[in-house]
VEXRONU-481250 format. One record per residue: x negated, y, z negated of N, C-alpha, C in turn. Coordinates in steps of 0.02 Angstrom, whole numbers, plus 50000, padded with zeros to 5 digits. Each point is the difference from the previous one (the first is absolute). Layout:
XYZXYZXYZ/...
//
This chain:
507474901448061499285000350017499625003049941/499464997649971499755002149939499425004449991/499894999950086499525007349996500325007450014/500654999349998500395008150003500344997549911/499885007649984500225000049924500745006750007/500315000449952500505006149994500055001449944/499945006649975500165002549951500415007349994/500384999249940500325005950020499685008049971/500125005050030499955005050001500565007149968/500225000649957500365003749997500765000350006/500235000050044500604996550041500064996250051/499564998850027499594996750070499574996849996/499954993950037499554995250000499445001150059/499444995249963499345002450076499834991949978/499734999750085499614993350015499095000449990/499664997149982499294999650013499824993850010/499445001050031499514993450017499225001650028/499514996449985499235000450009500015000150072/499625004250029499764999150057499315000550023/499604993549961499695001450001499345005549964/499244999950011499385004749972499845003750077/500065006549967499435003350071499625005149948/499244999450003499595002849987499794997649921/500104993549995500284996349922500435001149962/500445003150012500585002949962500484995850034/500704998149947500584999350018500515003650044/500184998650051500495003550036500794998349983/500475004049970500294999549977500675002250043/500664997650030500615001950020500525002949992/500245002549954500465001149972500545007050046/500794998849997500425002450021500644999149941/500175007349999500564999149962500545003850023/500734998549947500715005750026500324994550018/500024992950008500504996049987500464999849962/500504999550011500725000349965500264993449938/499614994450031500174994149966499164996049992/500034995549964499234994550019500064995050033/500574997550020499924995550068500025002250056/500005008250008500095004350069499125002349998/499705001049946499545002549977499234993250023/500344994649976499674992850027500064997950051/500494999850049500204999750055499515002250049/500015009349995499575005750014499104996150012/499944998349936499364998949988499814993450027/500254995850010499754992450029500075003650085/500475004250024499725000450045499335004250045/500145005349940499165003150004499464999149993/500244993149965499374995449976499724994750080/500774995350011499844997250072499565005550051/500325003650012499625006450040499275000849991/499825003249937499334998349975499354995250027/500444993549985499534994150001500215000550085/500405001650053499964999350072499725006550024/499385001349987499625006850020500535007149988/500334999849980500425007949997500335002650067/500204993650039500495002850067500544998850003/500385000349925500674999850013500534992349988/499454996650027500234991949980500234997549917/500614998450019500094995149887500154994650023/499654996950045500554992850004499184994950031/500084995549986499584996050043499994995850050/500554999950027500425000550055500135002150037/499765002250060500255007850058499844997250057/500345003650037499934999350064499525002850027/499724998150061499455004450035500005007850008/500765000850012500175007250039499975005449938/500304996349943500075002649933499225001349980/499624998350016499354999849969499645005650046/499974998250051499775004850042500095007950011/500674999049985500495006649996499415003849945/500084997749939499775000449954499045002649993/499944995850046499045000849999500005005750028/500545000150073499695005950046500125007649949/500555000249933500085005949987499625000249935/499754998349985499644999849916499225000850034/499814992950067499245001150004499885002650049/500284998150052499825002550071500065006750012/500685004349990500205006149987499365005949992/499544999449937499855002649963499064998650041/500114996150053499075000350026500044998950073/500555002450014499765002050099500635005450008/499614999250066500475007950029500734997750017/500585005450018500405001750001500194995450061/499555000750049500264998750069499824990250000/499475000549949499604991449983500704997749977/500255002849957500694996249962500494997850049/500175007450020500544997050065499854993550027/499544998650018499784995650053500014993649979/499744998649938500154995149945500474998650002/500365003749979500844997949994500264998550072/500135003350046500094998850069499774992450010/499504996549990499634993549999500574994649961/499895006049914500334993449969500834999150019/500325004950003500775000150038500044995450058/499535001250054500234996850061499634991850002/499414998549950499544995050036500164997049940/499915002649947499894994849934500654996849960/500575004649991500665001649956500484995150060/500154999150042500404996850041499764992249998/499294997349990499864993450011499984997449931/499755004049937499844999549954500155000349925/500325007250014500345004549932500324996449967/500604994649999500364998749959499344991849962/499535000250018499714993649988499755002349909/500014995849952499775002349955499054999050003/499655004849961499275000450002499864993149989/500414996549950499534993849962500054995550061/500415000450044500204993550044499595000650055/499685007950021499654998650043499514996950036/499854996450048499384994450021499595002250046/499164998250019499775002050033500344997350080/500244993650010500424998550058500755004650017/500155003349968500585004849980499915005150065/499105002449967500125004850013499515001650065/499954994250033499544998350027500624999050068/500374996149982500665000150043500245007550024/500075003349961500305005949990499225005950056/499624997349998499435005250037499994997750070/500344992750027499805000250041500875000050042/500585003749964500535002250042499665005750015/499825004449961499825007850043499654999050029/499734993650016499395001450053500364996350049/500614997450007500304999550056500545004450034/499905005149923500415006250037499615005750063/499504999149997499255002850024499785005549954/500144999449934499495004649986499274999350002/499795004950003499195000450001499484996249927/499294998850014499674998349981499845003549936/499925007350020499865005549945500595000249962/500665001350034500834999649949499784993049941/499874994950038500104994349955499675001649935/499425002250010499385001749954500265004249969/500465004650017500205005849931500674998549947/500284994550043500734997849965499574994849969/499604992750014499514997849969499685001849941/499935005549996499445003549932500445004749965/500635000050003500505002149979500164995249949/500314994150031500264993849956499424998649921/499665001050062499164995249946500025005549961/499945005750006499795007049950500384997649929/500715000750050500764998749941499824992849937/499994995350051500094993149960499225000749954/499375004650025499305000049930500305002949953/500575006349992500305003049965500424994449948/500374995550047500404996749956499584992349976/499225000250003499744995049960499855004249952/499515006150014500045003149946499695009049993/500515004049979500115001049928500684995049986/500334999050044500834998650002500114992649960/499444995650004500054994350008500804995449999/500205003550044500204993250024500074994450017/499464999350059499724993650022499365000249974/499734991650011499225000849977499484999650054/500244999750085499424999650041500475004250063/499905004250059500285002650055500024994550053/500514997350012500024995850069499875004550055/499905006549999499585003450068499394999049988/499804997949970499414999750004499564994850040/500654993750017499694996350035500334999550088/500085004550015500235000750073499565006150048/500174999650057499535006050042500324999850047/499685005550036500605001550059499894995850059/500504997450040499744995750046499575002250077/499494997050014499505001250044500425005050067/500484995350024500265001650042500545005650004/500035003449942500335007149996499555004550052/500395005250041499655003650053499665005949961/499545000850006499385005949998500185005650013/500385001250033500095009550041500524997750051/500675002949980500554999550017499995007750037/499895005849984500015005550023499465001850049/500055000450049499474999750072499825007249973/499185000050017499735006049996499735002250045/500035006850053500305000950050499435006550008/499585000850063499505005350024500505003150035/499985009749974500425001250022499325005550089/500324997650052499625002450062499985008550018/499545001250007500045006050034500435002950011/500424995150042500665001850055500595000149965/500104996749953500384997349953500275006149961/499385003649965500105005049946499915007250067/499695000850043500465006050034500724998150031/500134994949992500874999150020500395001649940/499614998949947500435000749926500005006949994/499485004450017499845008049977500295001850062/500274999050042500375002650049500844999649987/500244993749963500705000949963500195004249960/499095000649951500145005049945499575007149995/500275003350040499365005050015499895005149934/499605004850000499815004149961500485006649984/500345000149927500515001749958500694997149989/499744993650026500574993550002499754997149923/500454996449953499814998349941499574994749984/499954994250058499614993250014499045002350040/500105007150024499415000250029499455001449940/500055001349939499475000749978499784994749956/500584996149967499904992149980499594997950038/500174999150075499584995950042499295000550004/499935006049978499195003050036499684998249931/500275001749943499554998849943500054991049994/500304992649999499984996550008499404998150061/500015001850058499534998450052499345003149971/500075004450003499235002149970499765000549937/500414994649962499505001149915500274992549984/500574997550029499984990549988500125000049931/500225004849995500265000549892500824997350008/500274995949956500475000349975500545001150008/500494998549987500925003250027499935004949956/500174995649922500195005349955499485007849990/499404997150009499245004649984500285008150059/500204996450060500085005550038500735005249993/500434994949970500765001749987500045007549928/499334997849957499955004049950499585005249992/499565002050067499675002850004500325009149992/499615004149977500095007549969499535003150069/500005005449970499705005550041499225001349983/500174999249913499375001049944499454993750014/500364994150042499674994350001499285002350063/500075003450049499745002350049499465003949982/499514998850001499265005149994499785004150083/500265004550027499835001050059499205001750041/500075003449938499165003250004499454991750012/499954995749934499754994350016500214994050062/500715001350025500104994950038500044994649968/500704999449934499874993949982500724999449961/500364995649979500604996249973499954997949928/500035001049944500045000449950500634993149991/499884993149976500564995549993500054999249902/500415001449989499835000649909501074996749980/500354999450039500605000050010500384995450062/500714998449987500304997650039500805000649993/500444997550050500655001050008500304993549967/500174998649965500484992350011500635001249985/500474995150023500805000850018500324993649936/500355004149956500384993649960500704999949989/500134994250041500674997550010500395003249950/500595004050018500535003649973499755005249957/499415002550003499895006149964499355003350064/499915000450044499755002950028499275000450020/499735006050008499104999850026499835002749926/499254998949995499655000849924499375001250032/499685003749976499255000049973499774994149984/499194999550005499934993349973499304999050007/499464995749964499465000350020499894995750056/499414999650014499714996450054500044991849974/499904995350081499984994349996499604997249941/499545004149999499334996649962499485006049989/499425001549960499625000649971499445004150078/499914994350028499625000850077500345003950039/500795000150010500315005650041499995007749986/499775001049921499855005050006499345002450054/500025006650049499534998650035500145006650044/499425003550036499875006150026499994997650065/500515002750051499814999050075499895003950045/499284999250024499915005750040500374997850072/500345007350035500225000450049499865002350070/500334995750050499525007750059500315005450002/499665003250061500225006250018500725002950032/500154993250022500714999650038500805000649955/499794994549987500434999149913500015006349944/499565004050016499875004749933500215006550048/500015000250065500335005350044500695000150000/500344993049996500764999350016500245002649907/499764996449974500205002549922500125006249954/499425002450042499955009350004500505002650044/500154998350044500805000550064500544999949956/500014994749998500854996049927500045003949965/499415001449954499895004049948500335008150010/499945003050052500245003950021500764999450026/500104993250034500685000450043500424998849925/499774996249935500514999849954500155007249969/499785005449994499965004149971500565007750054/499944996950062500385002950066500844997149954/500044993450006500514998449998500515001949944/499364998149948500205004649895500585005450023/499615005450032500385004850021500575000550052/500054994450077500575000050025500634995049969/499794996649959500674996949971500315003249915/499195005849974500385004349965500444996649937/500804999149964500094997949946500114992249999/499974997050062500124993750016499424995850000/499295003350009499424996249986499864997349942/499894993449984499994996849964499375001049973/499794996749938499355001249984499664994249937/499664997049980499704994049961500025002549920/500224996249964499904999749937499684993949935/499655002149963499944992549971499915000449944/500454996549944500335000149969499374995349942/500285000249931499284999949967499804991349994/500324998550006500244990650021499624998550063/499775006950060499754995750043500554999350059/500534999749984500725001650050500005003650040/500245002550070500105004350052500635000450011/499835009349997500884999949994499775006850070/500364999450031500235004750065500625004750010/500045006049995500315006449974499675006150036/500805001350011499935008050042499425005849942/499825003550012499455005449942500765003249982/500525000150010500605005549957500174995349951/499904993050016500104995949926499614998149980/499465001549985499504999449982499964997649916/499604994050003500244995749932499435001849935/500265001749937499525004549971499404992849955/499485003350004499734995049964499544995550064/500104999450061499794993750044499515005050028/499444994950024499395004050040500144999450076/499955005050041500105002850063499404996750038/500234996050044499384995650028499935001250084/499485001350043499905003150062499844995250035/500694994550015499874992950048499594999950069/499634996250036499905001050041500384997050073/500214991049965500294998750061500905004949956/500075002150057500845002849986500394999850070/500645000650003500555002950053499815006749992/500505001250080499775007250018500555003749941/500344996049953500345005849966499494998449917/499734998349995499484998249960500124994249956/500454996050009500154993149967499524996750026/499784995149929499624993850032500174995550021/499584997350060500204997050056500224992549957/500464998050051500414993349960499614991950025/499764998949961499344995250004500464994150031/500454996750001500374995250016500325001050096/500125007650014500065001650056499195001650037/499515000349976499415001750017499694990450042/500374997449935499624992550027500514997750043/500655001949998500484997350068499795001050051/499505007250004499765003950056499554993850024/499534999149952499384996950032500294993550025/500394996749978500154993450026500555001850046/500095002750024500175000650073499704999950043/499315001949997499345000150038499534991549989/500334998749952499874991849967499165000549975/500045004649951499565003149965500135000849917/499504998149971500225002649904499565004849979/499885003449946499655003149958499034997149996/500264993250001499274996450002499615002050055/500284997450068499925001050074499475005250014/500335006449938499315006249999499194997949978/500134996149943499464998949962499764993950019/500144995650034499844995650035499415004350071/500465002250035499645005250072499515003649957/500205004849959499485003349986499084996349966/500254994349957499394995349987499764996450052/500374998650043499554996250048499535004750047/500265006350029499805005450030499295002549980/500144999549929499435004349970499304992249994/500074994150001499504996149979499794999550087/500675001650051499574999650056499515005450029/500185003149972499505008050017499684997849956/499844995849954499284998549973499845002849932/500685003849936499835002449938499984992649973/499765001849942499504996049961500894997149954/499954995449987500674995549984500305002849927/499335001049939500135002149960500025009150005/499925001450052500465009649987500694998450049/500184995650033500774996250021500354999249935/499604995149960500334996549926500255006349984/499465004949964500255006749963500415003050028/500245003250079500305003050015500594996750008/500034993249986500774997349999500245000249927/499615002249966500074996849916500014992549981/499434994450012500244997549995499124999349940/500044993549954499465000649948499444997050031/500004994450053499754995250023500024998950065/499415000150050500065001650055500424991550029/499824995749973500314993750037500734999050006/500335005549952500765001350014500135004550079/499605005349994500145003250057499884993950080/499434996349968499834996250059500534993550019/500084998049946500544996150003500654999850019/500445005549992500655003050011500155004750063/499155004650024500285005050056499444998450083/499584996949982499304998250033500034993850042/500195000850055500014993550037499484998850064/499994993650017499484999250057500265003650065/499735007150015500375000850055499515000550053/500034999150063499675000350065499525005549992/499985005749982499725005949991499424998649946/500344996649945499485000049959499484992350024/500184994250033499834996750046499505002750045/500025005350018499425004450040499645002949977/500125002749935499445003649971499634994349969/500284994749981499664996949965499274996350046/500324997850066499664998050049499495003150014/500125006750004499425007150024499404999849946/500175000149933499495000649956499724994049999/500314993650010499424995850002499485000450075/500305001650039499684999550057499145006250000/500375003349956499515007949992499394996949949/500304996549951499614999349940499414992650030/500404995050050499684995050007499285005050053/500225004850056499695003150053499515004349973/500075002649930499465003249963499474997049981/500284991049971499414994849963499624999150074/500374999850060499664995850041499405004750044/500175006449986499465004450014499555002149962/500084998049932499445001549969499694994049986/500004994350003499894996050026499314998650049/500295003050073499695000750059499295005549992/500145005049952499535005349995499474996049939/500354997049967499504994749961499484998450035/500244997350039499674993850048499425001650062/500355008149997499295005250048499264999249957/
//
């Protein structure tokens, strides 16, 4: 290849080659400490292939899907979403993409390919939204491999979409009743580890993780209000982490009632009873400078990690195990949503204004909240009925006084 050069060095050979002007200047390659110049050239045509395929690792122009992907997710993807975003990616590309696809090489791929290939998972039942994220996965990958990568010269995702008849909302979203949630706070009564999850979910419609990560420091008592700046997330084989919020909008202040801010002040106290009856066995929160949670007796106390004052905890002060928390609820045939679902619809039927609903869910845009938790229900069917009836009974009397 005649754009990698070798020359020797001393006792050792080095490869170079142009890569290119940035800022009008030549960008220049060079690596040396080769032993020989055909180990030295070797070296360099493939750093060079690499080069010209965006810098993810690729020397061949030839690869397989899985090989490529592998590749995007750790050079590009890696390096611009979160921790728990990656997992999930991969989880996608392992189970949905790599089994139908992976061994296919990039160049061979077709828009009928892959068009075939979208509509097995949609006879597996995945969802509408799944399709759309394994969908914009592929397409993300294959813009990558037209270009910086160039590989190919056009994305065959580009000409497919998801099919009409993929289902919309596979996960029923579920008003949780009156009756319902004193049957639940009656399983889990007060200094039980599930009773105070419950109460902050019902009455603030925030989040799994938002509530899972909540501190002590998060609590403004005096104002009556929830401080959300943080969250819990769980990553496969390494544990719970710190982590920011969904988004930008979830950051967000929630004011609370009086009920909720009575039981918290209770806990608050019953955890501090317990500190002391379980003594060297009480466990206690740590977090580690990564963002990690590490959980440790105070006699081992790990030097260096910040001492964190959880709120949901066990009565021995471990945090509560988010995977047994949701077994809980779906025994009752209930999820995490179920809260924030009840709690948005509750509040637009008592009549708050949609956009302080939006904010207090975190969400940026009130037509998400309306869209996802806001349904036509009988209740709101009546109010709606009442105000026209009021508003038409107002025109028609002033009206009549006109007319005196």
């Amino acid at each position: 290849m005649a754009q990698v050069r070798v020359r020797k060095r001393g006792k050792t050979f080095s490869y170079i080659f142009e890569a290119g002007k940035i800022d009008g200047k030549r960008k220049v390659v060079e690596k040396g400490g080769f032993p020989t110049k055909a180990a030295a050239y070797k070296a360099g045509v493939e750093a060079f292939n690499d080069f010209l395929h965006g810098n993810i690792g690729i020397t061949s122009e030839s690869i397989t899907l899985e090989k490529f992907m592998t590749s995007w997710f750790e050079k590009i993807v890696a390096n611009n979403v979160k921790p728990t975003t990656m997992q999930t990616y991969q989880s996608h590309f392992k189970n949905h993409i790599r089994p139908h696809l992976g061994e296919v090489k990039v160049q061979n791929l077709t828009p009928a390919m892959l068009d075939e290939w979208l509509r097995k998972l949609l006879k597996q039942g995945l969802a509408h939204k799944t399709l759309t994220v394994i969908h914009a996965l592929i397409h993300n990958s294959l813009n990558y491999a037209v270009y910086p990568a160039q590989l190919i010269s056009s994305n065959p995702a580009d000409y497919i979409k998801i099919p009409k008849n993929a289902p919309k909302n596979i996960i029923k979203r579920q008003i949780i009743t009156p009756r319902q949630f004193k049957k639940l706070m009656e399983k889990n009564p007060f200094g039980t580890q599930y009773y105070i999850p419950l109460l902050l979910l019902y009455h603030t419609g925030m989040r799994l993780g938002e509530m899972h990560g909540l501190t002590w420091s998060d609590i403004d008592f005096s104002a009556k209000r929830i401080k959300l700046t943080h969250q819990i997330t769980l990553l496969s084989g390494s544990g719970y982490f710190f982590s920011t919020l969904k988004t930008e909008a979830s950051k967000r202040s929630i004011v609370i009632d009086d009920y909720l801010l009575g039981e918290l002040k209770r806990w608050h106290t019953k955890q501090q009873e317990n500190e002391k009856q379980f003594g060297g066995s009480y466990i206690y929160i740590f977090k580690k400078e990564s963002g990690q949670i590490q959980q440790q007796s105070k006699i081992f106390q790990p030097t260096g990690n910040q001492k964190v004052s959880m709120i949901c905890t066990r009565e021995d002060g471990r945090l509560i195990v988010r995977s047994r928390f949701m077994a809980e609820l779906h025994r009752e045939g209930l999820n995490a949503h179920s809260f924030r679902h009840t709690h948005a619809t509750q509040l637009i039927e008592y009549g708050a204004d949609p956009n302080g609903v939006a904010g207090r869910l975190g969400h940026s845009k009130t037509n998400i909240t309306q869209n996802l938790y806001i349904h036509n229900t009988a209740k709101l069917q009546e109010k709606t009925a009442e105000l026209f009836a009021e508003n038409l009974q107002t025109k028609w009397l002033c009206r009549q006084n006109a007319d005196r």
